[in-house]
C-alpha positions in Angstrom: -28.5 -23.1 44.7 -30.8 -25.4 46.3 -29.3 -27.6 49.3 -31.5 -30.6 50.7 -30.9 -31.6 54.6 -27.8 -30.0 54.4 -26.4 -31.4 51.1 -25.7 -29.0 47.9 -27.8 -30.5 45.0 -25.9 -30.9 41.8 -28.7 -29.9 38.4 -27.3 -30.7 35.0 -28.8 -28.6 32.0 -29.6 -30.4 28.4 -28.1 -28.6 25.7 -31.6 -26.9 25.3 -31.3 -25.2 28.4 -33.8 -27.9 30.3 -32.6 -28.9 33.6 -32.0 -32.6 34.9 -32.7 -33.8 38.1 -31.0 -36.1 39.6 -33.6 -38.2 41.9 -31.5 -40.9 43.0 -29.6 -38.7 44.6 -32.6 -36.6 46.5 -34.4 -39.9 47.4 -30.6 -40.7 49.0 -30.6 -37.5 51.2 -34.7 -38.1 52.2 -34.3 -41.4 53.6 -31.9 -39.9 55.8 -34.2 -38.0 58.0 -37.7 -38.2 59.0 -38.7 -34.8 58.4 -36.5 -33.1 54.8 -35.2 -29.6 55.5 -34.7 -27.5 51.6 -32.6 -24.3 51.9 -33.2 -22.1 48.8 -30.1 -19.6 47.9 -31.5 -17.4 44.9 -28.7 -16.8 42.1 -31.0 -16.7 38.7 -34.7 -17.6 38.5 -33.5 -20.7 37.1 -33.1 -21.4 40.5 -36.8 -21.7 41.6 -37.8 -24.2 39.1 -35.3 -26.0 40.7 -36.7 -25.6 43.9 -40.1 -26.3 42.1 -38.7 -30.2 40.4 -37.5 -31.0 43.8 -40.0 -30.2 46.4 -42.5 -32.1 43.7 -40.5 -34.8 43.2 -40.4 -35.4 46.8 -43.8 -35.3 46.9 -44.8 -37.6 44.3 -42.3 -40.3 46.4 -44.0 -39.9 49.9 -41.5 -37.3 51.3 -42.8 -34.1 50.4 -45.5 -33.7 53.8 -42.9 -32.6 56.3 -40.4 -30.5 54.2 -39.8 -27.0 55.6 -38.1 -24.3 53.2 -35.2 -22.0 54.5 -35.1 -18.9 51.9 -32.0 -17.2 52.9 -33.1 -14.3 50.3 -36.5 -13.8 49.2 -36.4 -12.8 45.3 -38.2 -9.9 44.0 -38.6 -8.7 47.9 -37.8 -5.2 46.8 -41.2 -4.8 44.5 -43.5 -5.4 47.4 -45.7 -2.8 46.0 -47.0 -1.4 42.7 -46.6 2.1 41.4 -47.5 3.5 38.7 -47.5 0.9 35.8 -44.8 -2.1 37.9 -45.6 -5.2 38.3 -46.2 -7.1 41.7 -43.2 -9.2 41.0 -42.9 -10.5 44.8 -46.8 -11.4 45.5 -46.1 -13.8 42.1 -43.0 -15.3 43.2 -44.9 -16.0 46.9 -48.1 -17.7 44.7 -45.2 -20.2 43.0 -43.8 -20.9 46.5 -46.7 -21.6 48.2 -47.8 -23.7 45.5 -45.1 -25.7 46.5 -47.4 -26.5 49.8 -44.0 -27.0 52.6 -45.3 -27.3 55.7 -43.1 -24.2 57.0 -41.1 -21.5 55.6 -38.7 -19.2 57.1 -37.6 -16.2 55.4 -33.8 -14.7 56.7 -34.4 -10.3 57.0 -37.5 -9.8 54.6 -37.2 -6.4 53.4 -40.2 -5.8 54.5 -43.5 -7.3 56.3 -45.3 -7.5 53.3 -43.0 -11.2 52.4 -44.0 -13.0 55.4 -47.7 -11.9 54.6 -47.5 -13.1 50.9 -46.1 -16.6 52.4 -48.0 -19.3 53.6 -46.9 -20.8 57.3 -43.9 -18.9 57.3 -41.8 -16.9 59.9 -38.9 -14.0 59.6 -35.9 -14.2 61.3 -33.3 -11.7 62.0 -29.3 -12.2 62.3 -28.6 -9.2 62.0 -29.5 -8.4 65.5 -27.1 -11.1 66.7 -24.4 -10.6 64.2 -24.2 -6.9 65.6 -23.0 -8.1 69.1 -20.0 -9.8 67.0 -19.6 -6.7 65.0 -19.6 -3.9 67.9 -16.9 -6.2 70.1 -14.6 -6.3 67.1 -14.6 -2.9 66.2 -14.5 -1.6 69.4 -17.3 0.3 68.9 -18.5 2.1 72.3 -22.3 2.2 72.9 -22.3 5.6 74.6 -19.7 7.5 72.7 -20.5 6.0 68.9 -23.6 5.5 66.7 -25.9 3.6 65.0 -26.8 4.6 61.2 -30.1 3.6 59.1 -30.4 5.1 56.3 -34.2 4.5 56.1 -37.2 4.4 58.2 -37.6 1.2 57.0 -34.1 -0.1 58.6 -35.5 1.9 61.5 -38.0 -0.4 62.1 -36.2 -3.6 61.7 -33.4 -3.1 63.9 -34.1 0.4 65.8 -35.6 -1.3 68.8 -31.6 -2.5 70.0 -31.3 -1.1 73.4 -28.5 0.9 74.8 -27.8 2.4 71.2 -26.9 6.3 70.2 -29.0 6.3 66.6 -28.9 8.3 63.4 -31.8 8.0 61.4 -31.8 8.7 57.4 -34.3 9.9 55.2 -33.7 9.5 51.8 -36.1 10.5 48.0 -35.6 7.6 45.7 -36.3 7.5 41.9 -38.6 4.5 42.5 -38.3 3.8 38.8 -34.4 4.2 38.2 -33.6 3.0 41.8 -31.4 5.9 42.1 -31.6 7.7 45.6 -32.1 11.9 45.1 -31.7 13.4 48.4 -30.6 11.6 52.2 -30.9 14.1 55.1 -30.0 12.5 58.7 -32.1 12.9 61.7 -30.7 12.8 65.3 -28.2 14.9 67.4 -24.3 14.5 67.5 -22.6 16.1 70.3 -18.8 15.3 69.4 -16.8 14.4 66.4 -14.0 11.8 66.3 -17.1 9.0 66.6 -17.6 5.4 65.1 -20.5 4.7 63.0 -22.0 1.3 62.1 -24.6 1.5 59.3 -27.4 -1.1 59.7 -29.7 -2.8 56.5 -31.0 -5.8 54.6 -29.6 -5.4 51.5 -26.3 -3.9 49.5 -26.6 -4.5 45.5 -23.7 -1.5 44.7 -24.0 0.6 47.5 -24.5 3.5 46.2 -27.1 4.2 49.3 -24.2 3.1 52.1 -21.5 5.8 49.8 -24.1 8.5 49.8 -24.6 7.5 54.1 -21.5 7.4 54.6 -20.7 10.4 52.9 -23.2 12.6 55.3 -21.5 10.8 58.4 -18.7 12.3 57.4 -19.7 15.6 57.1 -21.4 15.0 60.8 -17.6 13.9 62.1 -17.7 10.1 62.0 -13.8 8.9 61.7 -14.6 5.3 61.2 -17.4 3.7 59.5 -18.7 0.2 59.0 -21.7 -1.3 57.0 -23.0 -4.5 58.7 -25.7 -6.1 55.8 -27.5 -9.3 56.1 -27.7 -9.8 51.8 -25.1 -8.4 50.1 -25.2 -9.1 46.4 -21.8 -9.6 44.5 -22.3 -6.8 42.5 -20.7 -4.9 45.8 -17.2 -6.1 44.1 -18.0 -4.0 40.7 -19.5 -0.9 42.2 -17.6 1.9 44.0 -17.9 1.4 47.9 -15.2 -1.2 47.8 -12.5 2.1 46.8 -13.9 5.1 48.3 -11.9 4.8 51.3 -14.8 5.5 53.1 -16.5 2.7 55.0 -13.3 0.5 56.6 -15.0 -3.1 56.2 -18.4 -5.0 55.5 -19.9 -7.7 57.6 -22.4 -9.7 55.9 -23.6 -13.3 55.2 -23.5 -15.9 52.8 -27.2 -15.5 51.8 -26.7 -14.1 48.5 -22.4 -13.2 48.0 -20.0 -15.6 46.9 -16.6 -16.5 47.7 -14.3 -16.0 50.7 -13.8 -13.5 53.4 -11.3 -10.2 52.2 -9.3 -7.6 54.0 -13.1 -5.3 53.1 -15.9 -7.9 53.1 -16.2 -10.4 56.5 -18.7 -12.9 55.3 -20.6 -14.9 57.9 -22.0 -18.0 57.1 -25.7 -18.2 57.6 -27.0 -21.8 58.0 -26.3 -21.8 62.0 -28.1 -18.4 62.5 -31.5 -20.5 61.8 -33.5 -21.5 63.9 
């Protein structure tokens, strides 16, 4: 989905699978505004040679110098590395964006450092930190008698430095080329049972790695859990988190899941976390 200045752009598709752009309607929403503001949802990688025809197309009319680029999910963020014979995917999808030359970009929660580095004049932000103030009041989660849960070092870093937190650390052995986690051990002291526990990350695809945490918080005492997730794909709906009984509710955005809020999945809509 690609919105321009605020406006969901409408792409029709020729029966050969080409995609039509509608120009009228983008030179419309440019001569609005000085300065054109693109917000890039991935749902297929159909979606950036969208985000390709338009940001050229306002280009070649005298509009393209002063477009910024929100990308509430950067594809292919989770191969920011190679091993063994995989492919680079995420340095190759940052060389087709900044080909596209917009004069900023900001990434929402990059899963890691290595996105902002691959992309030209662009900044990280984080909601997740300020969604957490929402999600701790209505829970009633209690900063000195409940915890924290990241089931990585890599969550660790993103959102350990909250103040005023009890925190539970995982460390997990993952299949890199299945995906599949092997092993999660948790780090960090529990000194009563009866607890809540709010488990902190970027991404949920299934959730296998939030049934598997929430399974050890269990086993450490924790009587209510929650997952608070700044992408959640849909997938979440077909895997088996949604009926283990075991984590009470979701709170997530809009960056990647469709459709409303449910009794299990409070989605949060993202366009006025940005700066």
């Amino acid at each position: 989905m690609i919105r321009l200045n605020g406006q969901t752009l409408d792409f029709e598709t020729y029966p050969n699978g080409e995609t039509r752009v509608n120009g009228e309607r983008i030179l419309a929403l440019a001569r609005e505004t000085e300065g054109n503001r693109v917000a890039f949802k991935y749902e297929t990688d159909a979606d950036l040679i969208k985000l390709m025809f338009v940001k050229n197309y306002l280009d070649d009319h005298g509009f393209g110098q002063q477009t910024v680029l929100d990308i509430y999910y950067m594809p292919y963020s989770r191969m920011d590395r190679t091993e063994g014979a995989s492919a680079f995917t995420l340095k190759y999808a940052a060389r087709m964006i900044n080909a596209m030359n917009f004069a900023r970009v900001t990434v929402v929660e990059p899963h890691s450092d290595v996105t902002p580095a691959l992309l030209d004049r662009s900044e990280a932000v984080y909601p997740t930190l300020e969604l957490l103030s929402r999600v701790t009041t209505e829970t009633g989660f209690d900063p000195a008698a409940d915890y924290l849960f990241f089931p990585d070092a890599g969550a660790q870093k993103r959102y350990g430095q909250v103040d005023g937190f009890r925190q539970l650390v995982g460390h997990k052995e993952r299949d890199f080329r299945t995906g599949r986690i092997q092993k999660l051990d948790v780090a960090g002291r529990v000194d009563r049972t009866g607890f809540k526990a709010i488990i902190i990350d970027d991404l949920c695809s299934y959730g296998g790695t939030f049934l598997l945490s929430a399974e050890r918080l269990r086993e450490l005492g924790a009587e209510r859990i929650y997952l608070l997730v700044t992408h959640c794909e849909n997938a979440i709906r077909q895997g088996k988190l949604p009926a283990s009984g075991l984590i009470e509710r979701v709170y997530t955005t809009d960056t990647i899941l469709d459709g409303p809020s449910t009794d299990f999945i409070q989605i949060y809509p993202i366009g006025g976390m940005l700066p």
